[in-house]
C-alpha positions in Angstrom: -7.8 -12.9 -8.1 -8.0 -16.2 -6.1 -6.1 -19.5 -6.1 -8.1 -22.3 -5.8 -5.8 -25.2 -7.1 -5.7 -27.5 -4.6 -1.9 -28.2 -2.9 0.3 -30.3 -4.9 3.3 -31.7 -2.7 3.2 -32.6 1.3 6.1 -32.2 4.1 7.3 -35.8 5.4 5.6 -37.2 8.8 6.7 -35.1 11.7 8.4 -31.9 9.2 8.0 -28.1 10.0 8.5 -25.4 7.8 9.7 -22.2 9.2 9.6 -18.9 7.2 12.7 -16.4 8.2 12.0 -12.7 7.8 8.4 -13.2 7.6 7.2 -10.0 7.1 3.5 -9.8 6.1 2.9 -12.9 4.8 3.8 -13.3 0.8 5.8 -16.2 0.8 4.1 -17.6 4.0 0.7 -17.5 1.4 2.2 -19.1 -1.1 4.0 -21.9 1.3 0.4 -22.5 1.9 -0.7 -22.4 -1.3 1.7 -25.4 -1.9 1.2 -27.4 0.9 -2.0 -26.8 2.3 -1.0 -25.6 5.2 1.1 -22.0 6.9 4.6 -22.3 7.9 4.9 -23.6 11.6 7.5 -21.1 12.4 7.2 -17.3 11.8 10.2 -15.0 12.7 10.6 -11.3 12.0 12.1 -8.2 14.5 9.3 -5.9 12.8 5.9 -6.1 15.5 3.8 -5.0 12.8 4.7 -7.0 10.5 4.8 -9.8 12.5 0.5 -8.9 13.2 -0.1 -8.8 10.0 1.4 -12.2 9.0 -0.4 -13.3 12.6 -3.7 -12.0 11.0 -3.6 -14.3 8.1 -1.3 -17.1 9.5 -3.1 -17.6 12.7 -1.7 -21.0 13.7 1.9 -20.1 13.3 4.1 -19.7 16.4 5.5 -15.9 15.9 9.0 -15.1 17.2 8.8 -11.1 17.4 13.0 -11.0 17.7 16.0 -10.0 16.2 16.4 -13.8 13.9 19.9 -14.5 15.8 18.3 -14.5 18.7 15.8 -17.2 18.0 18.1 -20.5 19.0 17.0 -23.1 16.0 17.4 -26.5 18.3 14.4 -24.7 20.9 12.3 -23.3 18.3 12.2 -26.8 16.2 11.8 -28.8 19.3 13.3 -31.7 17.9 10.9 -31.8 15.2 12.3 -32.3 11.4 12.3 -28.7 9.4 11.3 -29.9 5.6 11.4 -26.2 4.3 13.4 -22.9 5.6 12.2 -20.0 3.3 14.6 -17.1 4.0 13.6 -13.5 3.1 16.9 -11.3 4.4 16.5 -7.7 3.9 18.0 -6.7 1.0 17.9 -3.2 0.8 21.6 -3.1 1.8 22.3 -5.0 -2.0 19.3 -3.5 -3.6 20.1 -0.4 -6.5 18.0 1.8 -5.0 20.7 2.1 -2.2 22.5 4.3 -4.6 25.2 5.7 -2.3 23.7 5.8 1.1 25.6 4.0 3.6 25.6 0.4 4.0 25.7 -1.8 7.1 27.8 -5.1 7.5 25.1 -6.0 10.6 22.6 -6.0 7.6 23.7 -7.3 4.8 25.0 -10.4 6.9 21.4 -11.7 7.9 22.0 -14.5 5.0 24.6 -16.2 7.6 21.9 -17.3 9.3 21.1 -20.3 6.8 24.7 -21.7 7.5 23.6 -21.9 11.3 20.2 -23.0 11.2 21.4 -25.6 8.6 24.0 -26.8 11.2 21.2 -27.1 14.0 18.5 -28.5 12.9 19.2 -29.7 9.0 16.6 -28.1 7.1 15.4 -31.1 4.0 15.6 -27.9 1.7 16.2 -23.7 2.5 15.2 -21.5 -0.2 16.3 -18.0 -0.1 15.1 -14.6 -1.9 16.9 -11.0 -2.4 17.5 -8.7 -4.8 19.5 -9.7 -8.1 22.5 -8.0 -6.3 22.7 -9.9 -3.8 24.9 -12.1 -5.5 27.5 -9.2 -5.5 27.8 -9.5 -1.4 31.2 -9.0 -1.0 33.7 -7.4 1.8 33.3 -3.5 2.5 35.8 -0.4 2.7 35.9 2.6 4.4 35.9 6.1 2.1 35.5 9.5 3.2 32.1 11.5 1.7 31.0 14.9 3.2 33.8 14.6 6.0 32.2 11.3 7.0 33.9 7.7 6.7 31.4 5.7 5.4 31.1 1.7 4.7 30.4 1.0 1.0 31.0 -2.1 -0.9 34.9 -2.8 -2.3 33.9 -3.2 -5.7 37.2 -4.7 -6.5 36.1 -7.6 -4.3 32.6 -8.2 -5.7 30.9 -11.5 -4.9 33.7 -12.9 -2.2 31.4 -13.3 0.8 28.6 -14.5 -1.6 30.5 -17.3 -3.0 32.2 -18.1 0.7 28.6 -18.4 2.1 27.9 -20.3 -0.9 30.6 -22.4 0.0 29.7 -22.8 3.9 26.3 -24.2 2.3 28.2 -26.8 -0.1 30.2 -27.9 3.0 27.3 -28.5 5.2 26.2 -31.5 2.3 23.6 -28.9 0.3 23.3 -28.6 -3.2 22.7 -25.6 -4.2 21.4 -23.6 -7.5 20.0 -20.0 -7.9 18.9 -17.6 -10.6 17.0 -14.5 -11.0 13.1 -15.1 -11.7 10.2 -12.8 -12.7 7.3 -13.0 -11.3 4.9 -11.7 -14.1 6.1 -15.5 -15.6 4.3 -17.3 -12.8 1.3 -15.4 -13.4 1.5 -12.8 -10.7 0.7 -9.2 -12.3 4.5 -8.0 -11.9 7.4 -8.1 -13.6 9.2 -7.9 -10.4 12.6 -9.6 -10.7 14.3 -11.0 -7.7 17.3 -14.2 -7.0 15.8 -17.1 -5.4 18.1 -19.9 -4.3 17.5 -23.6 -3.6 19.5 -25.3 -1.4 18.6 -29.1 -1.2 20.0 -32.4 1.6 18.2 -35.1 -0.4 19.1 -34.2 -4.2 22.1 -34.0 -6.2 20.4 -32.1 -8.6 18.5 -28.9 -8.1 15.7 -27.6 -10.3 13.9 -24.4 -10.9 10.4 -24.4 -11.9 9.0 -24.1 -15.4 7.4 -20.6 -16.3 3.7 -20.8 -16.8 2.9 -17.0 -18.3 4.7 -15.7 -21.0 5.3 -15.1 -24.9 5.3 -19.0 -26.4 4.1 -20.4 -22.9 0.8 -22.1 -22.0 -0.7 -18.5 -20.3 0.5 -14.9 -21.4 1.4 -12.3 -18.9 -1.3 -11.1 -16.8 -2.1 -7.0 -18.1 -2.4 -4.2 -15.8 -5.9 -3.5 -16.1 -6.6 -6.4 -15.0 -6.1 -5.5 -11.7 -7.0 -1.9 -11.5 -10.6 -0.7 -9.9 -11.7 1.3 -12.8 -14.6 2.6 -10.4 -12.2 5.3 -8.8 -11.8 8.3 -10.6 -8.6 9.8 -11.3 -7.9 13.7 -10.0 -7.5 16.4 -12.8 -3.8 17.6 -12.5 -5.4 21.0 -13.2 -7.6 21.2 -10.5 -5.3 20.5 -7.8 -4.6 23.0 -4.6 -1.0 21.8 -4.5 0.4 21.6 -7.7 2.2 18.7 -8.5 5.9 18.6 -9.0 7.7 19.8 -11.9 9.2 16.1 -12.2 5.6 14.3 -11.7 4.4 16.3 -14.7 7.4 15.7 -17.1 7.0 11.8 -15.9 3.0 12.4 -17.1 3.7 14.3 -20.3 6.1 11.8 -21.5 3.0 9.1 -20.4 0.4 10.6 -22.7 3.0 10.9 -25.6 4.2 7.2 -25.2 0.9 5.4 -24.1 -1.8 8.0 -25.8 -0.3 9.9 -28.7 2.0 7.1 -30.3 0.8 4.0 -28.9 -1.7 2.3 -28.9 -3.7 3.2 -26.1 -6.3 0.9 -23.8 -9.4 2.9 -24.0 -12.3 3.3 -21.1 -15.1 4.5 -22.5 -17.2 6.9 -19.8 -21.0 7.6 -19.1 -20.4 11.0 -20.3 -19.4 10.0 -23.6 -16.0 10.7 -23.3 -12.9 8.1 -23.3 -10.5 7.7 -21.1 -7.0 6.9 -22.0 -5.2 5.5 -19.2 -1.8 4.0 -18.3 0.7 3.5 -15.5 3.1 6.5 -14.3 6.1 5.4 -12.4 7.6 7.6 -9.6 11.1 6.0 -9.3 13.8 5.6 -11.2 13.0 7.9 -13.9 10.7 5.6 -15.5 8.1 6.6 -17.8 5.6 3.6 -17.0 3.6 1.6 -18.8 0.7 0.8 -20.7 -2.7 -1.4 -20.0 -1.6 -3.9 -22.1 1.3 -4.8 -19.8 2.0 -6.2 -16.7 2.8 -3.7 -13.9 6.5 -2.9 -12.8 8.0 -3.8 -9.6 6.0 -3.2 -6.7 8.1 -1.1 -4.1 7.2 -0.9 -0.5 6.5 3.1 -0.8 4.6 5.0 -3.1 5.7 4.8 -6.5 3.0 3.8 -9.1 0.4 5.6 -10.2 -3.0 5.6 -12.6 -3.2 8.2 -15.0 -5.3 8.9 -17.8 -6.0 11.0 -20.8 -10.1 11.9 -21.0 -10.8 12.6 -24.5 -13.6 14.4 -26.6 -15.0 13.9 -30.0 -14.3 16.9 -31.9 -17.7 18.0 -33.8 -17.7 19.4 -36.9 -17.3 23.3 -36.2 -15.6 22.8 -33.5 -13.0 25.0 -32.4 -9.7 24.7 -30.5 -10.9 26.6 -27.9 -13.1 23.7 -26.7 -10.3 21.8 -25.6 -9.2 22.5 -21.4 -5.4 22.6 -22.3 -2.9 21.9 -25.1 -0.1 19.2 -24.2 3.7 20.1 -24.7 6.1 17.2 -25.5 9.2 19.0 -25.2 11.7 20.4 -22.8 9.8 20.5 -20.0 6.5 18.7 -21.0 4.6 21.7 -19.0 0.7 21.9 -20.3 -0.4 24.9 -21.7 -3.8 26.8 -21.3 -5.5 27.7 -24.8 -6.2 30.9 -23.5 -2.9 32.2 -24.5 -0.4 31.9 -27.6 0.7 28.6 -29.2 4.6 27.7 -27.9 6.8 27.3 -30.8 5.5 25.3 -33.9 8.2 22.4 -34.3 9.3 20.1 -37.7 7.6 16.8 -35.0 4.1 16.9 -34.0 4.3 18.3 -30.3 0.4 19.2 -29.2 -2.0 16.3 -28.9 -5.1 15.9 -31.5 -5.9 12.4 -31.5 -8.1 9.8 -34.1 -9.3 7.2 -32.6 -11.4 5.0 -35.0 -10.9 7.4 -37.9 -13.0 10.1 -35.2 -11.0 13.1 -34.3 -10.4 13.6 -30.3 -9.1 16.1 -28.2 -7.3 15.9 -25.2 -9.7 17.8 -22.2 -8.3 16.5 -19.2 -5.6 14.7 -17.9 -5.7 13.0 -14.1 -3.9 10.9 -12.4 -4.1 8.9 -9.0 -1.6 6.3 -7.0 -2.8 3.2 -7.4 -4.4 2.2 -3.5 -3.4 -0.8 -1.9 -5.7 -3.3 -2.9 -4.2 -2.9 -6.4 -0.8 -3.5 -5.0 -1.4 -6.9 -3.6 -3.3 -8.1 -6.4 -0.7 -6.7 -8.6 1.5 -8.9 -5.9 -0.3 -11.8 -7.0 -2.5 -12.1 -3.5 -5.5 -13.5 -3.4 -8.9 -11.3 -2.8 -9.4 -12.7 0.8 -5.9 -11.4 2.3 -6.4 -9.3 5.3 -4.2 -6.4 5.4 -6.3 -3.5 6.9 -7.7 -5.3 10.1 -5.0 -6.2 12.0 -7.8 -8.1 14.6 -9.2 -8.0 18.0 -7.6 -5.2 20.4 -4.7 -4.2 17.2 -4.8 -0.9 15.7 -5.6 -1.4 12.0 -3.2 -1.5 9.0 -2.3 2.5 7.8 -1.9 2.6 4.2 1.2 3.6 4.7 2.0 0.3 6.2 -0.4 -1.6 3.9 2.1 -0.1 1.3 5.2 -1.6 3.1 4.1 -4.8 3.6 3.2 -5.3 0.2 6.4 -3.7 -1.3 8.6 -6.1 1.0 6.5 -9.1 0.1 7.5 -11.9 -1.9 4.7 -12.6 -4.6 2.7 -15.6 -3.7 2.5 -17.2 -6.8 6.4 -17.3 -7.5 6.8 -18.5 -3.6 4.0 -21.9 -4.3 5.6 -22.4 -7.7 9.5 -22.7 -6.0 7.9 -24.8 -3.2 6.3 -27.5 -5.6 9.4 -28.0 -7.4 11.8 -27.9 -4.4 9.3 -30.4 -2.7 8.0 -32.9 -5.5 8.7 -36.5 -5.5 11.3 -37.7 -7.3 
């Protein structure tokens, strides 16, 4: 995937753009994207982060510090800032947080717009988080496992997000936010998030037009698209570890959905055989999704996966015991071996004999894989040439692990340029 539109809006004479929260680089790629140019200013706490947005975003000045630390009036140097992108951690909002503690130290990082913006004036700030984010409010103490704990006073929902709101509005910003999706700014994702613009120099705020979509001038961008068909997937039966009892109900309920009732995106192999495949999730209790459709959110650990249904003509004389395994889509979903007896025969069709094209196929192997990280950043919406395994001269390389982080935290590119273009334009 590349991006070779060239930029559409410029920075006045003399303005710097700093990106808060830097991380890897996502938004920082698509600031460039827009304007031709990487943010002057890259700050995050995180060292490796910080290399890898380095690596890609070499003539940045990096500040590798806690962002309150970094005084705004030094860093600027008297020079104009025309954009502040702000990227706060939000796993302190996020769902996922379930009921694990929460920290008032994090989920404050937003504050520092209001004291930047006093500083130096930033032209226009745009922030991202998570949807919840506009929840931010005060938190209480409660008492779990003979622990007191800080979780958010639900009663008081959204107070310190509409007070910061209000610190903005007082500072002579005007301000609009809503939640976006990436997948319609043609990044392979359907990753939803809240951006907000904050703008000196307009009364009005707007939010760029969708590009990809259902009645728009692109459609979504589909998962295969972005998956490297040349790795195969590994057999779930010939594993040394089997995999958990929750991994294989999350695949069973994958080859009913996307193989046995759907309709399936078909691979056909050397071999003859076809290959079924579609995307298992590992959060949330998600099923996944097909080929046809853009991938979920990317998260910043493992959590999506490749898996696919290999399928084999069945000749004429052919018997059942040809096929490597029979597929149960009930209670537990487990697979059964043919070489013993049928589970219980049910009113619904529960074991898997397929047509596909009017031919008769069995189901002889099911595999699955999680999808490696240059899937992820395309899926992001990066381009092919981003460097995230060669951290450079005298750096340990990228681990996967990390590769994984970076990618999950990132802002997608292409939603990043689209916000810039708008908040920038003439006019």
């Amino acid at each position: 995937m590349t991006f070779s539109r060239p930029p559409q809006v410029r920075l006045y004479p003399g303005e710097i753009c700093v990106d808060h929260f830097a991380g890897g680089g996502g938004a920082s790629l698509g600031i460039e994207w827009a304007l031709g140019q990487s943010p002057h200013i890259a700050i995050n706490h995180d060292k490796r982060a910080l290399a890898m947005h380095q690596r890609n975003h070499p003539h940045t000045k990096h500040y590798q510090e806690n962002i309150w630390e970094v005084d705004p009036t030094e860093a600027c140097a008297g020079r104009p800032v025309g954009l502040l992108w702000a990227s706060p951690d939000c796993k302190h909002f996020s769902r996922a947080k379930g009921e694990t503690p929460v920290q008032n130290g994090v989920r404050g990082l937003a504050w520092v717009l209001p004291k930047w913006a006093k500083a130096v004036r930033p032209r226009v700030m745009i922030l991202e988080n998570v949807p919840e984010f506009e929840t931010w409010g005060p938190l209480h103490e409660i008492e779990k496992d003979g622990k007191t704990i800080l979780r958010p006073d639900k009663t008081r929902a959204g107070e310190t997000f509409h007070a910061w709101l209000r610190e903005l509005s007082n500072l002579g910003y005007s301000i609009e936010y809503r939640v976006l999706t990436a997948a319609d700014y043609g990044a392979p994702t359907t990753r939803k998030r809240l951006f907000l613009i904050a703008h000196r120099d307009r009364d009005r705020v707007t939010f760029p037009r969708a590009t990809h979509g259902k009645g728009r001038p692109m459609p979504w961008v589909p998962a295969h698209e972005i998956i490297d068909w040349s790795l195969p997937c590994q057999s779930i039966f010939a594993r040394k570890k089997p995999l958990a009892q929750a991994t294989l109900n999350r695949i069973a309920a994958g080859v009913d959905r996307y193989v046995v009732q759907g309709q399936p995106f078909v691979v056909r192999r050397d071999d003859g055989n076809l290959v079924l495949p579609w995307i298992t999730k590992h959060y949330g209790g998600m099923v996944g999704n097909d080929m046809h459709k853009t991938l979920g959110a990317i998260t910043a650990v493992d959590s999506n996966a490749l898996s696919s249904a290999t399928l084999s003509p069945v000749t004429s004389g052919g018997e059942m015991q040809t096929a490597a395994f029979l597929m149960k889509y009930y209670k537990s979903g487990v697979c059964k071996p043919v070489t013993g007896p049928l589970d219980t025969v049910r009113t619904k069709g529960c074991f898997a004999l397929i047509e596909v094209r009017g031919v008769p196929h069995r189901i002889v192997d099911i595999g699955t894989r999680m999808l490696q990280p240059h899937e992820l950043y395309a899926a992001q919406g990066f381009d092919d040439s981003y460097e995230y395994v060669d951290a450079g001269p005298g750096v340990k390389p990228f681990t996967q692990r990390e590769q994984i982080r970076m990618c999950g935290n990132a802002v997608p590119p292409p939603v990043a340029r689209a916000l810039v273009e708008e908040a920038l334009a003439e006019g």
